[in-house]
C-alpha positions as CSV (number, residue, x, y, z in Angstrom):
1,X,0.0,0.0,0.0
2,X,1.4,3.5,-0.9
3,X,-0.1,5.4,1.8
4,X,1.4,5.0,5.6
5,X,-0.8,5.1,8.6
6,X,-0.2,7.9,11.0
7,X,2.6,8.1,13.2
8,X,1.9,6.6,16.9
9,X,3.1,10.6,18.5
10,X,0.5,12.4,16.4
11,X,-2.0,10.2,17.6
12,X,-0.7,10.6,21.4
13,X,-0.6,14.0,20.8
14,X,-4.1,14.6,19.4
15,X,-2.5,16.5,16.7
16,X,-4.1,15.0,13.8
17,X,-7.9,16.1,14.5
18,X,-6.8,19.5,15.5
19,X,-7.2,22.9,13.3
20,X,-4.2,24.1,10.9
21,X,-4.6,26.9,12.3
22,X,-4.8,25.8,16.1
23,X,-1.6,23.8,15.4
24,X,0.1,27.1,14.0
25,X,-0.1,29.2,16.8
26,X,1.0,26.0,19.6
27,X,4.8,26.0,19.5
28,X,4.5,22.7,21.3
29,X,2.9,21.6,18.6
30,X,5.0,23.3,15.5
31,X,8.1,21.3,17.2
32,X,6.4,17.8,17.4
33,X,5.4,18.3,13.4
34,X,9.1,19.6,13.0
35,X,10.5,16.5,14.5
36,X,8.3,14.1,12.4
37,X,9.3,15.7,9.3
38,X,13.3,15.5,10.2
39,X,12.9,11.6,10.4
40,X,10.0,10.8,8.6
41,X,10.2,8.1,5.4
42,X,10.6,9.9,2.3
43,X,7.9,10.2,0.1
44,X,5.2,9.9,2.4
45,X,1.6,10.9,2.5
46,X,1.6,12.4,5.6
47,X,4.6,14.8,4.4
48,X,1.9,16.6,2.8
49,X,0.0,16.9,6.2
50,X,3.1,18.3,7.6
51,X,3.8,20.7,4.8
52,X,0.1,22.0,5.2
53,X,0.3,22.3,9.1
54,X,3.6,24.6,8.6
55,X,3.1,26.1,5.6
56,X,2.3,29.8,6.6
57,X,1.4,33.3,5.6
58,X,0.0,31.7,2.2
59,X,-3.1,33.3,1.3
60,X,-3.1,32.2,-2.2
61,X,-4.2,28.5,-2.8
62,X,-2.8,27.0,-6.1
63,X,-5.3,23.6,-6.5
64,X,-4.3,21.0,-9.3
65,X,-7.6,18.9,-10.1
66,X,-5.9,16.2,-11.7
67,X,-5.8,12.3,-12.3
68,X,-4.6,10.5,-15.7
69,X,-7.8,9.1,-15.9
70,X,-10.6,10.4,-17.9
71,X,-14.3,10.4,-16.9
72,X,-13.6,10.6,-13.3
73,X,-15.2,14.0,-12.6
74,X,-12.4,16.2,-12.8
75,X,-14.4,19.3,-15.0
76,X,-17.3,19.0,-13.0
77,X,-15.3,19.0,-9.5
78,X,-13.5,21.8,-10.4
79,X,-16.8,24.0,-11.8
80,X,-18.5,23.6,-8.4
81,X,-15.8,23.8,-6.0
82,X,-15.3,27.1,-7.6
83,X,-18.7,27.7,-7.4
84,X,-19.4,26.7,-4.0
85,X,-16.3,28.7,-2.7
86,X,-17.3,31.9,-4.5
87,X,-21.2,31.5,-2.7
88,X,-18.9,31.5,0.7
89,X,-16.7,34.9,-0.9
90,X,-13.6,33.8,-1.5
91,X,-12.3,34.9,-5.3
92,X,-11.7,32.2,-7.4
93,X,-9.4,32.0,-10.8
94,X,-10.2,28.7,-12.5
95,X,-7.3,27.9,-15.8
96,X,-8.6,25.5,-18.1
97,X,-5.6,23.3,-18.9
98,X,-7.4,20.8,-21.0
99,X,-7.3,21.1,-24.7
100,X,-10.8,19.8,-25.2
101,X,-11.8,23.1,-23.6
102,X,-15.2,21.9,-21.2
103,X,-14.5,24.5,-18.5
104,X,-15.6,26.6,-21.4
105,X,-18.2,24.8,-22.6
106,X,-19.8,24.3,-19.8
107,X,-19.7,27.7,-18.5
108,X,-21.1,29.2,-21.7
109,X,-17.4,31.5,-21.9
110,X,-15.8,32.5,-24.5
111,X,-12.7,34.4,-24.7
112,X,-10.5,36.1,-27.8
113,X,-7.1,35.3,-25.6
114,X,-6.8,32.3,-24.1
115,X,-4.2,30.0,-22.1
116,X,-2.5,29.2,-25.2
117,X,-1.8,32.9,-25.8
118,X,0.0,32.7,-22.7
119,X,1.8,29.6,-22.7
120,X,2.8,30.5,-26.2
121,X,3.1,34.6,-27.4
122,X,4.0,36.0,-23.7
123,X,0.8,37.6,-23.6
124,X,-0.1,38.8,-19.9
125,X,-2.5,36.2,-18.0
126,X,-4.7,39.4,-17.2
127,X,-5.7,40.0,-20.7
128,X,-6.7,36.4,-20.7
129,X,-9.0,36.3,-17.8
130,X,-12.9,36.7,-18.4
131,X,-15.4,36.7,-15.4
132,X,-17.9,34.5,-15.3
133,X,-20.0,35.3,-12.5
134,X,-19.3,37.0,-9.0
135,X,-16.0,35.8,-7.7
136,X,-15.1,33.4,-10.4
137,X,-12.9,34.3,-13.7
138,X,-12.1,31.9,-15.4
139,X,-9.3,31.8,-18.5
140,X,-10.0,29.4,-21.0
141,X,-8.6,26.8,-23.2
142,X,-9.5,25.2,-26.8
143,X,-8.2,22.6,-29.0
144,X,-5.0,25.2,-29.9
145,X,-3.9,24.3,-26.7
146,X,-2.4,20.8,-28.2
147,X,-0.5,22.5,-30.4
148,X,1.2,24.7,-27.4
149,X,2.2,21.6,-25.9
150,X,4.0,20.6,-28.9
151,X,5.8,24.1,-29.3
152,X,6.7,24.3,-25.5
153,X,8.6,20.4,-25.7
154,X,11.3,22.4,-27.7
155,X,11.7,24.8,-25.2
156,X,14.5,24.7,-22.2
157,X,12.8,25.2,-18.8
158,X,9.4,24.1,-20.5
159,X,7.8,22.5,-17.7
160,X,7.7,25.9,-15.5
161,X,6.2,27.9,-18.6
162,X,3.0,28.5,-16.2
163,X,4.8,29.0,-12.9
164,X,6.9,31.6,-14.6
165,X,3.6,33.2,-16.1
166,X,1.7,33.4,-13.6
167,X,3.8,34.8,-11.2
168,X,1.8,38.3,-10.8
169,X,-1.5,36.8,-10.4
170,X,-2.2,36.8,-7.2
171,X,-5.4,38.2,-6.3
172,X,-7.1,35.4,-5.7
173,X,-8.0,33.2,-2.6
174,X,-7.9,29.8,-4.8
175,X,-6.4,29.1,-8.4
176,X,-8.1,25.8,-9.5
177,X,-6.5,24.3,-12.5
178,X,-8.8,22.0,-14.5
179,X,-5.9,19.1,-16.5
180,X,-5.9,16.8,-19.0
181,X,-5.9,13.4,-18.6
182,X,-2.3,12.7,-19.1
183,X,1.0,13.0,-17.7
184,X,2.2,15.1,-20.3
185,X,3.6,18.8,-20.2
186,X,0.8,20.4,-19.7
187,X,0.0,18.2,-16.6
188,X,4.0,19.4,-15.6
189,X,3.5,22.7,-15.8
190,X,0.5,22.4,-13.7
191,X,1.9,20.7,-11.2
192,X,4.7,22.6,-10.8
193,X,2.7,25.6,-10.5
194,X,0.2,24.4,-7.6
195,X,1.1,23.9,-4.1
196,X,-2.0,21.3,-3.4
197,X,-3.1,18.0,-5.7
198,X,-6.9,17.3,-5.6
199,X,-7.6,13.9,-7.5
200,X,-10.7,12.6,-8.1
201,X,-11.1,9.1,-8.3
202,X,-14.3,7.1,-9.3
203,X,-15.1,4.1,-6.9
204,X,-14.0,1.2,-9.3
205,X,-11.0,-0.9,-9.6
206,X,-9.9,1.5,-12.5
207,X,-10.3,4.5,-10.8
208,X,-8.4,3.6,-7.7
209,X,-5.2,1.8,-10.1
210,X,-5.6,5.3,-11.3
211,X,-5.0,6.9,-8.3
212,X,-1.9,4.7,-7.2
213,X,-0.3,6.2,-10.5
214,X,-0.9,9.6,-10.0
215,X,0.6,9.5,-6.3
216,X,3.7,8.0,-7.4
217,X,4.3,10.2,-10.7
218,X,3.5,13.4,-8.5
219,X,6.4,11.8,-5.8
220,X,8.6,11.9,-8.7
221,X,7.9,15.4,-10.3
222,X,8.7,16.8,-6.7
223,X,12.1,14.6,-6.2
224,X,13.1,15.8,-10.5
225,X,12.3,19.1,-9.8
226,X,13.0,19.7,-6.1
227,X,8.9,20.8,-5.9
228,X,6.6,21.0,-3.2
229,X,3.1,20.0,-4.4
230,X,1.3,17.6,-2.0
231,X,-1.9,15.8,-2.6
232,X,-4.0,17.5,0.2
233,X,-7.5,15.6,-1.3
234,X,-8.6,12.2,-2.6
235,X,-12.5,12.6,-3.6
236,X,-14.2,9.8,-4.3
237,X,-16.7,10.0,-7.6
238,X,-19.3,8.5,-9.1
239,X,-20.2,6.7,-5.9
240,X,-23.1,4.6,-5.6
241,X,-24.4,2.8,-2.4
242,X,-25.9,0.8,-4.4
243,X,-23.5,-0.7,-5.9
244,X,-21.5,-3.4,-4.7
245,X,-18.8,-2.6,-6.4
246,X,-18.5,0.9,-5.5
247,X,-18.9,-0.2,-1.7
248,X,-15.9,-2.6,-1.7
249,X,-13.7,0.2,-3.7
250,X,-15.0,3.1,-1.5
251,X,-13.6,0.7,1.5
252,X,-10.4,0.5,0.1
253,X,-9.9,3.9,-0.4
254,X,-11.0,4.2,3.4
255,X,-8.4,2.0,4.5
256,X,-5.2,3.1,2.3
257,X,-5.8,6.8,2.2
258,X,-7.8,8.2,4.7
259,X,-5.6,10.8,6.1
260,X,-6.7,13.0,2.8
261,X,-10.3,11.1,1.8
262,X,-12.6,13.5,1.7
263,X,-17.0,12.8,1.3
264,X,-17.9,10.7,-1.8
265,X,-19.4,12.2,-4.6
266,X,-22.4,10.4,-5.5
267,X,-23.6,9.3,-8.5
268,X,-26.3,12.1,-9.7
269,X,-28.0,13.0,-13.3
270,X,-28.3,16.6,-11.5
271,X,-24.5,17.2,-12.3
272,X,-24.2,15.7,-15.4
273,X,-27.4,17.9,-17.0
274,X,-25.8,21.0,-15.0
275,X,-22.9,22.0,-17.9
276,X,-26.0,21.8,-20.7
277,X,-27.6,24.7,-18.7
278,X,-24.1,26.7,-19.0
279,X,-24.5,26.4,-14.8
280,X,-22.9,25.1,-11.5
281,X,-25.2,22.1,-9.5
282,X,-25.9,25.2,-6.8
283,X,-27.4,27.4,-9.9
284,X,-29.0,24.3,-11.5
285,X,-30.3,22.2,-9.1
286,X,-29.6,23.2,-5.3
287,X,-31.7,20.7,-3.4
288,X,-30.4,18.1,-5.1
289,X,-27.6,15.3,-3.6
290,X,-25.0,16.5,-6.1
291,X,-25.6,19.9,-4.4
292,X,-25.4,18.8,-1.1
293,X,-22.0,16.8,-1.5
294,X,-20.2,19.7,-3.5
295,X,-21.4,21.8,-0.4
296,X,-19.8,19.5,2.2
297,X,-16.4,19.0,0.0
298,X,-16.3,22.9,0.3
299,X,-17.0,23.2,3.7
300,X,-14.1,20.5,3.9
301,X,-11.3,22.6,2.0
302,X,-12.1,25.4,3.8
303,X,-11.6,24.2,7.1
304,X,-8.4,22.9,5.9
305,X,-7.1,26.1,5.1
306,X,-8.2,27.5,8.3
């Protein structure tokens, strides 16, 4: 199993269920965390637990939602986490880093200027961005973007194109990046630009194998490059109680990664008739279970980062 348990002193300590922000301000418990991560197995999941607790004065959070699988929800996880966090007034700067461009789509955007204008000609990310709604802006992405990924691979330093880029954009509270599913240089570059790794995984043997691979080619990106992104949430998709399939899988991921599981997303027509409507589940359909479990995964990343 990839994931390791938590240590025995965290659990003595009670430092696991407490606040980041709690843990922040206790200097007793700053030095425990320190200590753990001076002798803790490299390459561990519950580095990125110890990254978060320390990791200060950061208001900016810079989100990957990313797995190498298609179809697990990655679009639709990033449209309404957006949307939910903008409801609660935080700004929010979604970058659609997919070539097939359904951030777009199924916000009903359009834009003249778009990420492959700035991966590409230089052009400044601000004349890229188009609001889409109160507290979301959202810069866009269309089938050109294939074609940047080929110019950037002859390129030195082509896997920190967006890092570099991006640099001055910084009024934000979250930057959520919608990827491809690949590993290729657009993935990279996104990567290398976050600080945080949401992956959504669908509750089937697939989905989890998935998962696995993504954890171990982020663990190398950070060793190649010297990087500190950290997967900070596993979301579980197209759930069904149902199902016994989805049971036994949704089990699994209890067992082997429950330090950064967060609620299942269950299966829902609501969300998948949402992007038709150009809307979010809350504008679509707010009483409905897709709704309600966006609203808790929200309530979840924001407590995170408190």
């Amino acid at each position: 199993m990839i994931f390791e348990r938590k240590p025995v002193f965290l659990q003595n300590h009670n430092l696991y269920k407490k606040p980041l922000n709690a843990i922040r301000k206790c200097d007793f418990c700053v030095s425990i965390l320190v200590l753990y991560a001076q002798n803790m197995h490299k390459n561990s999941i519950l580095e990125s637990y110890v990254d978060r607790a320390l990791m200060t004065g950061e208001k900016l959070r810079k989100i990957a939602i990313i797995n190498q699988k298609g179809g697990v929800g990655k679009t639709t996880t990033t449209i309404n986490l957006a949307a939910g966090l903008a409801k609660r007034d935080f700004k929010v700067l979604i970058l659609d880093l997919d070539p097939q461009g359904n951030i777009s789509t199924s916000l009903c955007v359009k834009s003249e200027k778009n990420m492959y204008h700035i991966l590409v000609d230089d052009v400044n990310p601000k004349e890229c961005i188009v609001n889409v709604q109160e507290n979301i802006d959202v810069i866009t992405s269309d089938q050109s973007l294939e074609k940047a990924e080929m110019i950037l691979a002859g390129e030195t330093s082509r896997e920190t194109v967006l890092r570099r880029v991006m640099d001055g954009v910084n009024n934000y509270d979250f930057v959520i990046l919608d990827c491809p599913p690949s590993l290729g240089l657009l993935n990279q570059n996104a990567l290398l630009y976050a600080r945080e790794a949401f992956i959504p995984a669908s509750t089937d043997f697939l989905g989890i194998n998935a998962l696995k691979k993504m954890q171990i080619a982020i663990e190398a990106l950070n060793d190649i490059f010297n990087h500190k992104i950290f997967i900070s949430a596993v979301i579980p998709t197209m759930y069904d109680r149902r199902n016994k399939t989805c049971i036994e899988h949704y089990n699994e991921l209890q067992r082997g990664y429950s330090d950064v599981l967060t609620n299942p997303i269950r299966v829902n027509s609501k969300l998948k008739e949402a992007p038709s409507q150009g809307k979010s589940i809350f504008d679509y359909a707010n009483s409905s279970r897709g709704a309600k479990d966006y609203e808790k995964l929200v309530e979840i990343i924001i407590d995170e980062g408190e």
